[in-house]
Rosetta silent file (secondary structure, phi, psi, omega in degrees, C-alpha in Angstrom):
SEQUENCE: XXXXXXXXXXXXXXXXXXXXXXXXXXXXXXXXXXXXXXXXXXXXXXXXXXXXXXXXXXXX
SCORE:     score description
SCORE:     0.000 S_00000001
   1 L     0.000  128.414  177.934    0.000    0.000    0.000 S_00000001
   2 L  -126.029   95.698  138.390    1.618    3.345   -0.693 S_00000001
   3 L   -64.927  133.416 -177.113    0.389    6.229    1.040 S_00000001
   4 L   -80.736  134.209  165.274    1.357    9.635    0.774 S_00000001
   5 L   -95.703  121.639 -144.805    1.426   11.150    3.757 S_00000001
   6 L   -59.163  139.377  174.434   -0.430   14.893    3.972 S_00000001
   7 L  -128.804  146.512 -155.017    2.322   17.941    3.992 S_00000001
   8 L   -98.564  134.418 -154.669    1.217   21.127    5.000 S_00000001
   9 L   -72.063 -178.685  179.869    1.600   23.232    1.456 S_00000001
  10 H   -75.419  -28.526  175.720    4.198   26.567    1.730 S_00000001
  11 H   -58.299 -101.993 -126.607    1.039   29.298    2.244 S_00000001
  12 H   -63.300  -14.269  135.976    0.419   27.096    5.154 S_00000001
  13 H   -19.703  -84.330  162.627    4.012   27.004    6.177 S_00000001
  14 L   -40.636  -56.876 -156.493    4.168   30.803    5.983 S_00000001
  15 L   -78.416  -21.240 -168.743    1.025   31.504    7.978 S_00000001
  16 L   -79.199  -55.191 -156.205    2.729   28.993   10.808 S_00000001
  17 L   -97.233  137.971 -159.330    5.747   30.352   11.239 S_00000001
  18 L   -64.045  117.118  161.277    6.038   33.346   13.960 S_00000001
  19 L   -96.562  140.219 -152.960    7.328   36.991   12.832 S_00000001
  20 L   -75.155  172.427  174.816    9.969   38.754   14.481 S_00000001
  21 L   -83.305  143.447  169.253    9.166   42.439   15.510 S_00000001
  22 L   -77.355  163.999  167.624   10.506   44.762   13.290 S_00000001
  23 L   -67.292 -168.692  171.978   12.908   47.400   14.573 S_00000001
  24 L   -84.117  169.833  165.019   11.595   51.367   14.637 S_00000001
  25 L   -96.633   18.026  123.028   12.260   53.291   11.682 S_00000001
  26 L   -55.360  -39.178  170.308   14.290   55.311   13.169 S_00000001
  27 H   -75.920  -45.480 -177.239   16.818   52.603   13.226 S_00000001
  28 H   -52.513  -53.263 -172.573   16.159   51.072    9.958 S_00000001
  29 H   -73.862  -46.388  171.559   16.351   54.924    8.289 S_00000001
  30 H   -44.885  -46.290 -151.896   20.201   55.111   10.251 S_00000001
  31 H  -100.275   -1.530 -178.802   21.322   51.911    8.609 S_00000001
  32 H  -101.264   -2.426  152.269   19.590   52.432    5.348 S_00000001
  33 H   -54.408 -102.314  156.024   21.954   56.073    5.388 S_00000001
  34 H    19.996 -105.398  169.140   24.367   54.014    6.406 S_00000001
  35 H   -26.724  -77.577 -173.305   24.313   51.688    3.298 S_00000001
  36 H   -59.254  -31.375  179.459   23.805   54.067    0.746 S_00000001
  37 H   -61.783  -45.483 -160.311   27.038   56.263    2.052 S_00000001
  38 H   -98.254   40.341 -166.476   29.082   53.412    1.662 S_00000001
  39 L    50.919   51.422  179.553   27.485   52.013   -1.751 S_00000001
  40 L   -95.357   58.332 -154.296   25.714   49.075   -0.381 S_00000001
  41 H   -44.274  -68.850  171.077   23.547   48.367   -2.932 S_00000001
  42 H   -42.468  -62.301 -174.874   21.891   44.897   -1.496 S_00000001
  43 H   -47.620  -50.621 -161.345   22.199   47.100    2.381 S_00000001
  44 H   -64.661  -39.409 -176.101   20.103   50.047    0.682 S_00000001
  45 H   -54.042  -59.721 -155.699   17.323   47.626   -1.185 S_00000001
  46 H   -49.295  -74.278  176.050   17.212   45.524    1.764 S_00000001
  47 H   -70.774   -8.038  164.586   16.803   48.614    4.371 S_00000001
  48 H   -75.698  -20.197 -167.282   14.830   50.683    1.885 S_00000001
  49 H   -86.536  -47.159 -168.572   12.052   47.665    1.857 S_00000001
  50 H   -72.119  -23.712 -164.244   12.095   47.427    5.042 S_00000001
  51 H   -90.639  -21.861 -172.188   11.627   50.900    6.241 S_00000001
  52 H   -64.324  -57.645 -162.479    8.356   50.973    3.453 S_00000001
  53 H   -40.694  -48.812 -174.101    7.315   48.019    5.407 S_00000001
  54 H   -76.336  -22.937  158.775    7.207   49.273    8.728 S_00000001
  55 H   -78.278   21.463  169.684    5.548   52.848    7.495 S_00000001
  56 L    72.264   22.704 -153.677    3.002   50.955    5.787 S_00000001
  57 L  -115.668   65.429 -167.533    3.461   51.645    2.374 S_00000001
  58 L  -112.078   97.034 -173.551    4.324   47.707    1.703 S_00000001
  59 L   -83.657   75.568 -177.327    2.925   47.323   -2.163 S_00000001
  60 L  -102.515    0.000    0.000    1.578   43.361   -2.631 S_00000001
């Protein structure tokens, strides 16, 4: 007999696993300075995403 056994799909995955707090945006806005002074292209995207996220302007 071969049963599959049920796997919980990746949406279901996602919705499971626990999200950290973000920092403030005051910190987030230092380190995405930060980045862009020293040409941190991946640091600025990264902290540029992040700071829309936590002001709310997170475009899905």
């Amino acid at each position: 007999m071969n049963t599959l056994a049920p796997r919980p799909t990746e949406d279901a995955a996602l919705r499971a696993h626990r999200q950290s707090p973000l920092p403030s945006a005051e910190r987030v806005a230092d380190l995405l300075i930060v980045a862009r002074a020293t040409d941190d292209r991946y640091g600025a995207r990264h902290f540029s995403a992040l700071l829309d996220r936590i002001l709310g302007k997170d475009i899905r």
